[in-house]
C-alpha positions in Angstrom: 0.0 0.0 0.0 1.5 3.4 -0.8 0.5 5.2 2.1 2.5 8.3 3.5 2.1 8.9 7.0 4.2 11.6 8.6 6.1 12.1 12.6 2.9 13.0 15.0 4.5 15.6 17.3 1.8 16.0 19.3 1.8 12.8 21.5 3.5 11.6 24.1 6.5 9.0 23.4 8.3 6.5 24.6 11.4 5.1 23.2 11.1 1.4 22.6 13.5 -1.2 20.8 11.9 -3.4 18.0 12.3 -6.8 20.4 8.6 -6.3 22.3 8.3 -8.4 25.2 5.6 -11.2 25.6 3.3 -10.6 27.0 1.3 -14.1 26.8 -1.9 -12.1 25.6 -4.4 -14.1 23.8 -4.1 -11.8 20.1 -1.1 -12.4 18.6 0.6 -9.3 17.8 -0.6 -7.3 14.5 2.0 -4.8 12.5 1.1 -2.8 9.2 4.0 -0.3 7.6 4.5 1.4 4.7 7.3 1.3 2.1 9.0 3.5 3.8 10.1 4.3 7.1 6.3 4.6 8.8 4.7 1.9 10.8 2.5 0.6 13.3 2.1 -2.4 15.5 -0.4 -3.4 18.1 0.8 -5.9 20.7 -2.2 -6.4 22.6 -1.1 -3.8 25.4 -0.4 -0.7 23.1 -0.4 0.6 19.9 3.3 2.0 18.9 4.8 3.6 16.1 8.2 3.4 14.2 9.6 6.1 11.9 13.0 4.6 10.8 11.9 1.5 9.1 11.3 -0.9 12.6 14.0 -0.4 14.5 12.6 2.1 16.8 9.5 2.1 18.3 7.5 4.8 20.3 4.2 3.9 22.6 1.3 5.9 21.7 -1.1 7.1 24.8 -4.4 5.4 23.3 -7.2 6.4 25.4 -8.7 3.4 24.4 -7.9 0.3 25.9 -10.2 -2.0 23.9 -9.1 -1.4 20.8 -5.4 -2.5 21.4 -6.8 -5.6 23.7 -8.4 -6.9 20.7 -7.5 -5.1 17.7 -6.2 -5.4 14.0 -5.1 -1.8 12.9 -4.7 -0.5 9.6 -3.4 3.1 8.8 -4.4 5.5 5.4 -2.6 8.5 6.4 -1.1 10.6 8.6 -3.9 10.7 11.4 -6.0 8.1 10.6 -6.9 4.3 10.8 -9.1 1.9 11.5 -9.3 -1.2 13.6 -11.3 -4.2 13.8 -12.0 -6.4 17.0 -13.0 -9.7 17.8 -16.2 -8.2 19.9 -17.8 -5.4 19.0 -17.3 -4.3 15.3 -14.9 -1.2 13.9 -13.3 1.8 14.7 -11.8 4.7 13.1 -8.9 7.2 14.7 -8.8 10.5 13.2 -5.8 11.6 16.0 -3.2 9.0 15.2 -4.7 6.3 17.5 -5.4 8.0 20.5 -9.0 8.6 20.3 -11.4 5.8 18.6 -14.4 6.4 17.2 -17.1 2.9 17.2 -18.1 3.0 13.0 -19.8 -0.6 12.3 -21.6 -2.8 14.5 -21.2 -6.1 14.4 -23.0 -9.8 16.1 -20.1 -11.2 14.4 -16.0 -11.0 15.3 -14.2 -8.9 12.6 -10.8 -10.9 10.9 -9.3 -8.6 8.6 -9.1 -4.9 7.4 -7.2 -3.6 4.3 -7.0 -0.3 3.0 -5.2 -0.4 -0.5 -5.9 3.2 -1.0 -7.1 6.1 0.7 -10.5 5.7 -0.1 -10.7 2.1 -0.8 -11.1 -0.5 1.9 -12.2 -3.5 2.9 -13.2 -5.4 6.6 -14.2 -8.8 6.9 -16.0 -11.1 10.1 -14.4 -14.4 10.7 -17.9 -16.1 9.5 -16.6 -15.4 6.0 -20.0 -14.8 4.2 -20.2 -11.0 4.0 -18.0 -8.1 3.9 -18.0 -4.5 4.7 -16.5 -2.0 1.9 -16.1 2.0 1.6 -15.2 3.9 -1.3 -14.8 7.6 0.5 -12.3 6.5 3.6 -14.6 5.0 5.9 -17.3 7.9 5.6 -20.3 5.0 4.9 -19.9 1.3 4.3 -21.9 -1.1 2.0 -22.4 -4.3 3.1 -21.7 -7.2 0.1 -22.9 -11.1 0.3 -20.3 -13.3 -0.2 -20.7 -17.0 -1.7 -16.8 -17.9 -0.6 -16.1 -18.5 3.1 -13.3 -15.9 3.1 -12.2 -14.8 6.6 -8.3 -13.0 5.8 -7.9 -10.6 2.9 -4.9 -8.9 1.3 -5.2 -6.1 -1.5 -3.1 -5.4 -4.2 -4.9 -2.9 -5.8 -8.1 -1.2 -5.4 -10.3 -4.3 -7.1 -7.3 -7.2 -7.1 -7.9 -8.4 -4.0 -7.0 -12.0 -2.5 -8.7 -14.1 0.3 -7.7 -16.9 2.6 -10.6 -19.5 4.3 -10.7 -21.4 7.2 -9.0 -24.4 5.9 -5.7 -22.1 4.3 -7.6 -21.7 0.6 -6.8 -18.9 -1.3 -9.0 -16.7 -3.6 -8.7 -14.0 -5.6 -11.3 -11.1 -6.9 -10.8 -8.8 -9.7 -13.3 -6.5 -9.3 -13.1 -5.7 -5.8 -14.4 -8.4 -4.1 -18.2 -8.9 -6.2 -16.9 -12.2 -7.2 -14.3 -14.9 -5.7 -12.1 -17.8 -7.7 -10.2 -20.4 -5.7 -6.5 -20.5 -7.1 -4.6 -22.6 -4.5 -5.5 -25.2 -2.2 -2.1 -26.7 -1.7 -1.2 -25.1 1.8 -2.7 -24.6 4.5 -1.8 -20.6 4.9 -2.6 -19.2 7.7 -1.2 -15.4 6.1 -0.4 -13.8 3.0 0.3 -10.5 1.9 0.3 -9.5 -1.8 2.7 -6.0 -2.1 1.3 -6.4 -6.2 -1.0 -8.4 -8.0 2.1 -11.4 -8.7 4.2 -11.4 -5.6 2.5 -12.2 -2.7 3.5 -14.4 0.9 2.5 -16.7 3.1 3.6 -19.0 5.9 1.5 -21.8 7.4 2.6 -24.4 10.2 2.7 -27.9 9.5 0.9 -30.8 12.1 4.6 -31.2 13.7 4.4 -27.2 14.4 7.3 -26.5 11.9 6.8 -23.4 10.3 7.3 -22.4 6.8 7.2 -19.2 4.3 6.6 -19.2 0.8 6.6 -16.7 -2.3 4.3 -16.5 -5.6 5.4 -14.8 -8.1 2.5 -15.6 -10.7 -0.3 -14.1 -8.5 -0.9 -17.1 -6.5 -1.2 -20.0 -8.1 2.4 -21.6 -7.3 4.9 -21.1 -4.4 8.1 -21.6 -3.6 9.7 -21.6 -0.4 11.3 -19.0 1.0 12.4 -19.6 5.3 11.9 -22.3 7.6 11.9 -21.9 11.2 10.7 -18.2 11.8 7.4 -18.8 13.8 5.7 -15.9 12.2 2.2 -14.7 13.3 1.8 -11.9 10.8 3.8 -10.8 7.4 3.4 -7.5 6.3 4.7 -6.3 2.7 4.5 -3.2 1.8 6.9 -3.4 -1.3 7.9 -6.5 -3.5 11.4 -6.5 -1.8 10.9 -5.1 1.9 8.7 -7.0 4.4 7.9 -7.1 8.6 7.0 -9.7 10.0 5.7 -10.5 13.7 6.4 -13.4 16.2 5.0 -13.6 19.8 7.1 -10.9 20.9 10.0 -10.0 18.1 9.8 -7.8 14.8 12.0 -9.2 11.8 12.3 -7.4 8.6 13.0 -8.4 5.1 14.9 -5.9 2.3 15.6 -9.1 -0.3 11.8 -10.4 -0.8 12.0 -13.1 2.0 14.9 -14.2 1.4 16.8 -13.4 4.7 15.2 -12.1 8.0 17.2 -10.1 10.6 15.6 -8.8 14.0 
C-alpha cells in the first residue's frame, strides 16, 4: 500500500527497541508499515509507532484500551486508521490512535481490514459470508454477500484483491471483491500479503508445528519456499522486496523479498 504517514508531534512518546516483550496475551501481535520508514504495531497492550523503518519504536497514549486488547489496525494517512475487533465491530482514529471512534456494529468477530488506498477499503468477520466496503475512507460502508467463506484478505490494488478461508484456501477477486475464484488449495496458509498483483507471501505451520514461508510470483497459483523456522504470526509487505513480520514478541524485517530475516 502506498501510504504516507508523517512524525505525530503531538503525542506523548516512549522510546522502545523493536524486540517487544511477551506478553502471553491471547491476540497475537498485529503490524502494518508502509514502504518507507512509517509503521504501526499493536501488541495487545499498546499501539506504537516506528519512523526509521522498525527499529525504533514509540508507545502511543491510546485512550482506548479495547481497541489494542483486541484489535487489527490498519493506517491511510497521517492521522487516521481503522481497527477491527474480535467483539464489537470497527473503529476509526482521526488523531493518530489516540481517540477511537465505534463505526460498524457487528453480532459477528471482525478478521481482517485492508485499505489499499485512501478511499478504498475493505473489513471482513471471521464467519466469511459477508464483507464490509467504503469507497470515501470509511465515511459510509456497504455491506456485500459473499458466496466464498473468506475470513483474511490482502489487496493489491483497489479491485485485485486476494482471500484466505478457514482451511488455508486462497481466492482472488478482480473487481473488488463482487466475485471470488479459488486459485490454490495446496497449503494450508494461515497469512499472505500481496505487495502487487504477482508477488505475494505466506507462511503456514505444518501438524509437527514446523513453520514455513513461501513466495508467488504468478499471483498465487504456485509457491516456492522461502524460510523455515521463523514462527511468524503476521507478514506485512508493503513493497515487492521489503517486508515485517511478527512473532509472539520479536519484529523481523526483510529488504531481499524473503529471502533473509534479521531482528
Amino acid at each position: 500500500m502506498n501510504k504516507l504517514l508523517y512524525l505525530l508531534l503531538s503525542i506523548t512518546i516512549i522510546i522502545t527497541s523493536c524486540k517487544k516483550e511477551d506478553e502471553n496475551t491471547n491476540n497475537p501481535p498485529n503490524i502494518n508499515l508502509t514502504p518507507g520508514l512509517i509503521g504501526y504495531l499493536n501488541d495487545s497492550e499498546n499501539i506504537s509507532k516506528t519512523t526509521d523503518g522498525g527499529f525504533n519504536w514509540v508507545t502511543i497514549q491510546n485512550l482506548s484500551p479495547n481497541i489494542y486488547d483486541e484489535g487489527l489496525i490498519d493506517f491511510t494517512t497521517e492521522s487516521i486508521g481503522f481497527c477491527v475487533t474480535d467483539s464489537d465491530g470497527a473503529y476509526k482514529t482521526i488523531d493518530g490512535g489516540i481517540n477511537w471512534s465505534l463505526i460498524i456494529s457487528d453480532p459477528f468477530e471482525f478478521s481482517s481490514v485492508d485499505f489499499p488506498s485512501i478511499n478504498i477499503g475493505y473489513i471482513f468477520n471471521d464467519q466469511g459470508f459477508l464483507f464490509h466496503k467504503t469507497i470515501n475512507g470509511g465515511d459510509s460502508w456497504d455491506t456485500i454477500t459473499l458466496y466464498t467463506e473468506i475470513e483474511s484478505i490482502s489487496f493489491s490494488s483497489n479491485d485485485i484483491g486476494f482471500g484466505l478461508t478457514s482451511d488455508g484456501e486462497l481466492y482472488k477477486t478482480n473487481n473488488g471483491g463482487i466475485s471470488w475464484g479459488s486459485i490454490c488449495d495446496a497449503y494450508d496458509f494461515e497469512g499472505i500479503s500481496f505487495p502487487s498483483e504477482n508477488i505475494g507471501f505466506g507462511f503456514f505451520r505444518d501438524a509437527l508445528e514446523e513453520h514455513y514461508t513461501y513466495k508467488s510470483t504468478d499471483g498465487g497459483f504456485s509457491w516456492n519456499l522461502i524460510n523455515q523456522g521463523i514462527d511468524f504470526d503476521q507478514i506485512d509487505f508493503p513493497s515487492e522486496n521489503i517486508g515485517y513480520g511478527m512473532t509472539d514478541n520479536e519484529v523481523y524485517k526483510t529488504t531481499n523479498g524473503g529471502q533473509s530475516w534479521n531482528i
